[in-house]
N, C-alpha and C positions, 0 to 999 in steps of 0.2 A: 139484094143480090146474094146467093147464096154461092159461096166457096167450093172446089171440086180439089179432092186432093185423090192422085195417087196412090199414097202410101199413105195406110192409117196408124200403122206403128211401125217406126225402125229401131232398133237396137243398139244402142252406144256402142262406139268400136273405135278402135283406135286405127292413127293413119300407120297405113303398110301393114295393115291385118295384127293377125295373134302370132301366126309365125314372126314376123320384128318383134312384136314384143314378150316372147319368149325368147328369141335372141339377146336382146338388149337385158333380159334376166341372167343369161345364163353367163353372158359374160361381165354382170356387176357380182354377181354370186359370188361368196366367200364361204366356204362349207366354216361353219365356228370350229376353233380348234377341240376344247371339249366334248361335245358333240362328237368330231372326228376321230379324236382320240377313245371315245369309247364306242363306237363304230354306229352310232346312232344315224338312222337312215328314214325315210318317208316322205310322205305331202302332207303340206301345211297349206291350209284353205286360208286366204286372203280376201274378206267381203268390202267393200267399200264403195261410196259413193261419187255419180261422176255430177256432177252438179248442170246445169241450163249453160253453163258456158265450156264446159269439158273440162274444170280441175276436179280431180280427186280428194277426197277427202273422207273422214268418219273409217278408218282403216280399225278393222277389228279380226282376231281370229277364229274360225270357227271351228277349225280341230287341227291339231299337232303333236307331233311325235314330245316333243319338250319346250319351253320358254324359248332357248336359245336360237333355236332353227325358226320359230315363231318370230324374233325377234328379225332376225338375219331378210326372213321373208318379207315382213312389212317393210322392211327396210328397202328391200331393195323394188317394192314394186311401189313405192314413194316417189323413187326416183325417173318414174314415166311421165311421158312428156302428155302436154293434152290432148282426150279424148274427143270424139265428133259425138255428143249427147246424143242420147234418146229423140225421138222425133214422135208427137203425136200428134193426129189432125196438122202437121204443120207445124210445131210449136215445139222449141226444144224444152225437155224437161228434167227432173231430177231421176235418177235411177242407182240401181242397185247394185253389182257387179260381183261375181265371186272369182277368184282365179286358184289354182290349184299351183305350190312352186313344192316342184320335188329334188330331195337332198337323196343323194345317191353315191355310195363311195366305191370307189374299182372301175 
């Protein structure tokens, strides 16, 4: 018996879209005080993996304004609840994920 599927690849996503969770960044966000105080601004790329069952994990940077806003980032997209994995043929899988969290003052 040979399987029919629909969809041959879907894309990890989290429940309530990227708008919730951009929401849910923007309101754990904590601009670091040094950082703030010397007016340091930009995006800091967040890569990480969502695993076969949707936690996160393997959180690394892939460009940043400095450490601390790096740091600030990870942190706070740590704190997302679980993703719906990757789908392929049917079969959830491990995947990739980059997100962009941008530190903006004014």
């Amino acid at each position: 018996m040979v399987a029919e599927y629909s969809e041959f690849q879907t894309q990890a996503e989290i429940e309530g879209g990227m708008n919730a969770f951009y929401s849910r960044i923007m309101k754990e966000l904590k601009y670091p005080r040094i950082s703030r105080n010397n007016g340091v601004e930009g995006k800091v790329f967040v890569e990480f993996m969502i695993n076969e069952s949707g936690n996160l994990s393997e959180f690394t940077i892939i460009k940043a304004p400095n450490k601390e806003l790096a740091d600030e980032a990870i942190r706070v997209v740590k704190l997302s609840p679980k993703w719906n994995p990757a789908i392929i043929r049917g079969f959830p899988i491990k995947s990739r994920y980059v997100v962009p969290v941008i530190f903006k003052l004014g």
